[in-house]
N, C-alpha and C positions, 0 to 999 in steps of 0.2 A: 504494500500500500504506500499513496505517496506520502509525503510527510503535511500536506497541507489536505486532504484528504481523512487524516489521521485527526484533524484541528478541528473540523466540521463535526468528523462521531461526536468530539467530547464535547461538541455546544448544544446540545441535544435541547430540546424543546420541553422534554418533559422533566427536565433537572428543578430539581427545588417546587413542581408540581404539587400543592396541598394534598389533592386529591390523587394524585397518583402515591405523595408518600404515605397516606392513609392507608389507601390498598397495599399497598407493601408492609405497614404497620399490621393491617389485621389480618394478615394469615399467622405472625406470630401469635396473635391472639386465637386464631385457629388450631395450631398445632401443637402448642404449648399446654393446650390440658391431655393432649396424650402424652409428650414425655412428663408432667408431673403426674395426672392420676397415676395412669399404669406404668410407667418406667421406673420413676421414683419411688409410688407409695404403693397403690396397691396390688400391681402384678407381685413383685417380688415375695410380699408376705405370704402372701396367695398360696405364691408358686412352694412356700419353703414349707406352709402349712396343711398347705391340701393337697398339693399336686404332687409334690413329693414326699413329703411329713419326714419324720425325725428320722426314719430309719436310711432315708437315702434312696437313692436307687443302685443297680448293678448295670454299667457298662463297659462292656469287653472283659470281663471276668472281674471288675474292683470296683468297689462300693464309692458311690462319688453323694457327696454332701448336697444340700440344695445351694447353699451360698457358693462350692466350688462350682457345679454346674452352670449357674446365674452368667458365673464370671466369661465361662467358655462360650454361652452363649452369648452376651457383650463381645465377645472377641470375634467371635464369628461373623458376626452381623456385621460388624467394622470391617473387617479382611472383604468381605462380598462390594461394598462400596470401594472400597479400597482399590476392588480390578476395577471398578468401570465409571468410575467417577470422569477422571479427567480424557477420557474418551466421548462419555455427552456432554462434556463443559464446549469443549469443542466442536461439536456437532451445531450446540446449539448458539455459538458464537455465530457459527459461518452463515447460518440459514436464518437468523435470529427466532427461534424456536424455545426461548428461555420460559417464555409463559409458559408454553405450550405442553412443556416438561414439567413444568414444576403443576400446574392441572393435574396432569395425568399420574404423576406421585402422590400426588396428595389426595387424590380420592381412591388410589388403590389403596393407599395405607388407611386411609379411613373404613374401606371396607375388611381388610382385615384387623385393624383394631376393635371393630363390632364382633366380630364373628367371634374375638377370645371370649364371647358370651358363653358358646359353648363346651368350654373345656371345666369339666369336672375334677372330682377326686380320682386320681390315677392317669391321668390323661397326659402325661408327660410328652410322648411325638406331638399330639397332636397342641400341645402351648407351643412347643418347641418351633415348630412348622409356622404357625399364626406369629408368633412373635419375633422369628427372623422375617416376614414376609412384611409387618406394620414396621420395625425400624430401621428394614432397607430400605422402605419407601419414607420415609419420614426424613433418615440422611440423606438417602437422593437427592430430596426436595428442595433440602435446604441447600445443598450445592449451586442452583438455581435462584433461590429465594436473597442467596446474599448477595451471588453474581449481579444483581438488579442495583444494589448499592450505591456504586460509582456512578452509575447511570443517573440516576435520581437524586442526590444530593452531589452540589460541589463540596471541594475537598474543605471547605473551610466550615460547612455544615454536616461533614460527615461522620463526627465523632457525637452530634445531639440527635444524627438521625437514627445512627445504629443501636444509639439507647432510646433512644424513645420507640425503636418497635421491639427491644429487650422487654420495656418498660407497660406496654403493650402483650408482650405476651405473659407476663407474671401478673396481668392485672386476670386477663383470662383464665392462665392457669390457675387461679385463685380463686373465680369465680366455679368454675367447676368442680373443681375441685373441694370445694365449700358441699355441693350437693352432693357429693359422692360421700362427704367425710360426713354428713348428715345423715347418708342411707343406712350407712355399715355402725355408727353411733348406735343409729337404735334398735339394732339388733339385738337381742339378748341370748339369742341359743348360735354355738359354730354353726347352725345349716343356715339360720337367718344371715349371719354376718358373711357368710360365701356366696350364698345367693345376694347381697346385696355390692358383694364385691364384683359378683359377674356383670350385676345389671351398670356399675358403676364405670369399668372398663366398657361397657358396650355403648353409654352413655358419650365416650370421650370420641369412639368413631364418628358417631351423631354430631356431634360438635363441632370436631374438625372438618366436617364436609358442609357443615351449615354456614358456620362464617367464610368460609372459603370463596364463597358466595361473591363476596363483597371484594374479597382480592381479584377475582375472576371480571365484577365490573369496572373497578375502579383502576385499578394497576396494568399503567400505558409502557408499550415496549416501543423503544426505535428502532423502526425495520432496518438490519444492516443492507448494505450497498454491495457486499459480494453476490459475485456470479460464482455456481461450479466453475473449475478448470475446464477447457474444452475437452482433457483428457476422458473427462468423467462424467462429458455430459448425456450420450449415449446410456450409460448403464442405469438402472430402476435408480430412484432418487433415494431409496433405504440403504443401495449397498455401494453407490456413489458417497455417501453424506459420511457412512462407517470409514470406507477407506478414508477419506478425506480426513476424519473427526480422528485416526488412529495415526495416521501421519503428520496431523497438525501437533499430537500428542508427543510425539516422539520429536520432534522439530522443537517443542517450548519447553520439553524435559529439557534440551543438551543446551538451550540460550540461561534457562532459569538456574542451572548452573555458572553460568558465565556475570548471574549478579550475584555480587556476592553477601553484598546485605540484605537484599530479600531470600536468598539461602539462609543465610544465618538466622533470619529473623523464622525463617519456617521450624528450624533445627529447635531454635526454642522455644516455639510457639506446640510443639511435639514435642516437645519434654514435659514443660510442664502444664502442660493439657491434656497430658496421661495421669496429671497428680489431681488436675481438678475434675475429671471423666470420672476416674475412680471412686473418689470422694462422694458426690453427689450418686453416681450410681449403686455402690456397695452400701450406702448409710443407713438405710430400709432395714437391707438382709443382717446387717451387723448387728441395729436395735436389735432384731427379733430374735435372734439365736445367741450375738454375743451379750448383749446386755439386758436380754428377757423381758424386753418392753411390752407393754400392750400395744396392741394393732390403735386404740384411740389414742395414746401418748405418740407414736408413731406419725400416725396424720395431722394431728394437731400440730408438733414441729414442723412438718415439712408445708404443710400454711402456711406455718408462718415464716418459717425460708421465702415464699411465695412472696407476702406481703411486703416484707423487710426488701426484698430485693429488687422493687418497683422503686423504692424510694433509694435501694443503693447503686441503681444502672445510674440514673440522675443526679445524683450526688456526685461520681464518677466522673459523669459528662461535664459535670461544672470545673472538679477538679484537673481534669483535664484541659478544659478551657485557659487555665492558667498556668499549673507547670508542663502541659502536653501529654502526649496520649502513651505517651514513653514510661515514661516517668509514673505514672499515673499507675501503670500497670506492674511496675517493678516495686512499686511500693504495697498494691495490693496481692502480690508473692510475698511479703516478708508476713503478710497478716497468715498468706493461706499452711503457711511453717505453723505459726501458731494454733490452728486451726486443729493439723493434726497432730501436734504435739499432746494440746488439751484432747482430743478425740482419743488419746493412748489412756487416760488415767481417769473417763467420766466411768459410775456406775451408775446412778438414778437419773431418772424422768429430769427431773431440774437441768441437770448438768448439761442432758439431751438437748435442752429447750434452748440453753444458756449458747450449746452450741450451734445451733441452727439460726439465732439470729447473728451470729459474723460470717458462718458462711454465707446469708442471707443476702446482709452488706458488700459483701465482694464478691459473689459469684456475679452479681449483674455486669459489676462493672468490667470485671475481668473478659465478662466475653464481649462484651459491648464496644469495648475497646480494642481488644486483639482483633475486630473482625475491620473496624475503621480504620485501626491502624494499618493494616494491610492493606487494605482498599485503597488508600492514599500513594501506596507502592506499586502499584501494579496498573497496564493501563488498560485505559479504558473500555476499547475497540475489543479487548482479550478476555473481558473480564469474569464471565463462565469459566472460560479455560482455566484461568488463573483461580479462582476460586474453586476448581476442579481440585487442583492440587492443593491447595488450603486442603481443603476436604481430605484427600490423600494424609495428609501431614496428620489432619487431627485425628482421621480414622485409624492411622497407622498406632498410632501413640495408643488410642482408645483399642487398640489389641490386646496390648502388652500389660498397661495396668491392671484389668480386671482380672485379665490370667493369672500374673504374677502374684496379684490378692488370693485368687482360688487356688494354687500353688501352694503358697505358704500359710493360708487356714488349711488344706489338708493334711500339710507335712506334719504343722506343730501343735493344731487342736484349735487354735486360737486365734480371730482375727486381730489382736489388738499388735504384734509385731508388723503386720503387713500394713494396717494405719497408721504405726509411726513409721513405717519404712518410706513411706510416702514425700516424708520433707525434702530427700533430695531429688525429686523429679520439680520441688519448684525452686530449690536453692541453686541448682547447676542451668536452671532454666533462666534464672534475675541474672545470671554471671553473664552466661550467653547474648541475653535481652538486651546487656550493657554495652556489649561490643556495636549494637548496628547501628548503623548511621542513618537516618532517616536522610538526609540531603544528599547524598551518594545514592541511595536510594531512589530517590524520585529522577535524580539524572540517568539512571541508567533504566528506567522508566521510559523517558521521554525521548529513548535511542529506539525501543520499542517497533518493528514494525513487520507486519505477515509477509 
């Protein structure tokens, strides 16, 4: 592309758009009460209580825990995104098809996150099946859903936009959340409280395909200005767009090497985003087996994670506003040290509570920011692709941590070493954070071209 061609994509029309960044804002509020109901809160108890219960299950001749299993299936679900991410980042770069994918994710995983309606006591393939199939489609999605970022806000509103649709989706996740953690309240017998956990996962499908709604009218794409190659214009437009989207793949792998502060800054953005993956997604399983929580003590923390962390994306975003988005985030790694540091030595409900409002506080901002932060790096014309690999980086990372949790709670009985093992995925991650140069960054940014 030419370079004054290149100037045109990034003026785009629908930049700084109310209503386009609304739609963009509410599919976080879409999809956001499926990773908190079921990801967060109620699959996992579910899964450790009903589907599998205390005894475990047997695979391949050795008795695997529910919290290790959990962890395998987080790793798996990641690795699956992991092959084919930055292959429809690109696909959907070239055709501009970003809507069009992120649609069609989001109502598949809406339909399989209804259908975990029907998994019962014993029904371990069949969660297994339903819940890699709702959070391939959900990470998919968002590969697309952030890719839209750059598009839509300039770079100097794009550290209040990507909190404010964080902020956005923890308002949602919290609203549903709220009804689901009211169903399974008033149950009093285990059949009422599983049956109410079924209806509450089935609820969050419904959900995410209803506000969807509103991203679907509202959320404007700019059609891009590529042609196919003439190479490829002959062949069916599905296995043209593949080749194309797998060669563009392998052509932004060997340049995205060649930056070396957006490498760096991926390197550590896959570190310690395998400390904060972990965290939030093992927190569930750990109450319920390591620290004996009730399923109500349980939900009611993770509320208020919910709530606390509408007001700590925004808090984030301001603080950002002044010492940068850099900064901003290195300092909420020294909190998330603390985090699991106190996660090593809590026993009761309190302590739970005490710790769900700091991760509360800094989960928003953390991601809120790592996602503008990189958005600011990367350009604009590419930005699927490049958010492909985002994707890549945080999936890769979201392998390793839950495995390595489910690893060493089998080895040694007890998750409370694999929480504190945790620190150094964000201590080596702030060291690394500190090297990249955002201004080297954008220059080799703006060298950029297909």
């Amino acid at each position: 592309m030419k370079k004054q061609e290149s100037h045109d994509f990034r003026r785009g029309s629908v930049k700084n758009d109310k209503k386009t960044i609304f739609g963009w804002c509410m599919y976080d509020c879409a999809n956001s009460a499926y990773i908190t109901t079921v990801i967060a809160a109620i699959l996992p108890n579910y899964f450790a209580k009903a589907i599998v219960g205390e005894a475990g299950v047997d695979i391949l001749g050795m008795n695997v825990s529910a919290t290790a299993l959990w962890g395998y299936m987080l790793g798996t679900a990641a690795f699956c995104v992991f092959l084919f991410a930055p292959v429809l980042g690109a696909i959907a770069d070239f055709s501009g098809a970003k809507k069009r994918f992120l649609m069609g994710f989001a109502y598949m995983g809406s339909i399989f996150a209804t259908m975990l309606y029907f998994c019962g006591s014993g029904d371990v393939g069949l969660t297994i099946g339903l819940f890699l199939g709702s959070q391939i489609c959900f990470v998919g999605g968002n590969v697309f859903y952030d890719a839209f970022l750059p598009q839509i806000a300039s770079e100097d509103k794009m550290d209040s936009v990507s909190a404010k649709g964080y902020a956005f989706g923890y308002v949602g996740g919290s609203l549903q959340f709220t009804i689901a953690l009211a169903l399974v309240a008033t149950q009093k017998t285990p059949e009422g409280q599983a049956m109410a956990a079924r209806i509450g996962m089935a609820m969050t499908g419904i959900w995410w395909a209803g506000w969807t709604l509103l991203t679907l009218k509202y959320l404007k794409e700019e059609k891009t200005p590529y042609q196919l190659p003439e190479a490829h214009r002959n062949k069916p437009k599905p296995i043209a767009y593949l080749i194309l989207g797998i060669s563009r793949t392998l052509s932004t792998a060997k340049r995205v090497g060649r930056f070396k502060h957006l490498t760096l800054f991926l390197i550590a953005y896959m570190i310690y985003n395998d400390g904060i993956h972990t965290v939030t997604s093992m927190a569930t399983i750990y109450g319920t087996e390591e620290l004996n929580l009730s399923t109500t003590a349980l939900m009611v923390t993770l509320l208020l994670v919910q709530v606390v962390a509408i007001a700590g994306a925004l808090i984030f975003s301001r603080l950002a506003n002044r010492i940068g988005a850099k900064r901003s985030v290195m300092f909420a790694l020294v909190l998330w040290s603390g985090v699991v540091t106190y996660g090593y030595f809590i026993h009761t409900a309190t302590e739970f509570f005490v710790l769900g409002i700091v991760v509360g506080v800094v989960l928003g901002g953390t991601q809120a920011l790592s996602r503008s932060f990189y958005g600011a790096m990367i350009p604009e014309q590419a930005s699927a692709e490049f958010y492909g690999f985002y994707s890549v980086f945080s999936k890769f990372s979201s392998i390793w941590g839950p495995v390595t949790f489910g690893v060493i709670e089998q080895i040694t009985g007890s998750a409370r070493l694999a929480i504190i093992s945790l620190m150094i995925f964000f201590i080596v991650g702030l060291v690394l954070l500190g090297f990249v140069n955002e201004t080297k960054a954008k220059a080799d940014r703006d060298k950029f071209a297909f």
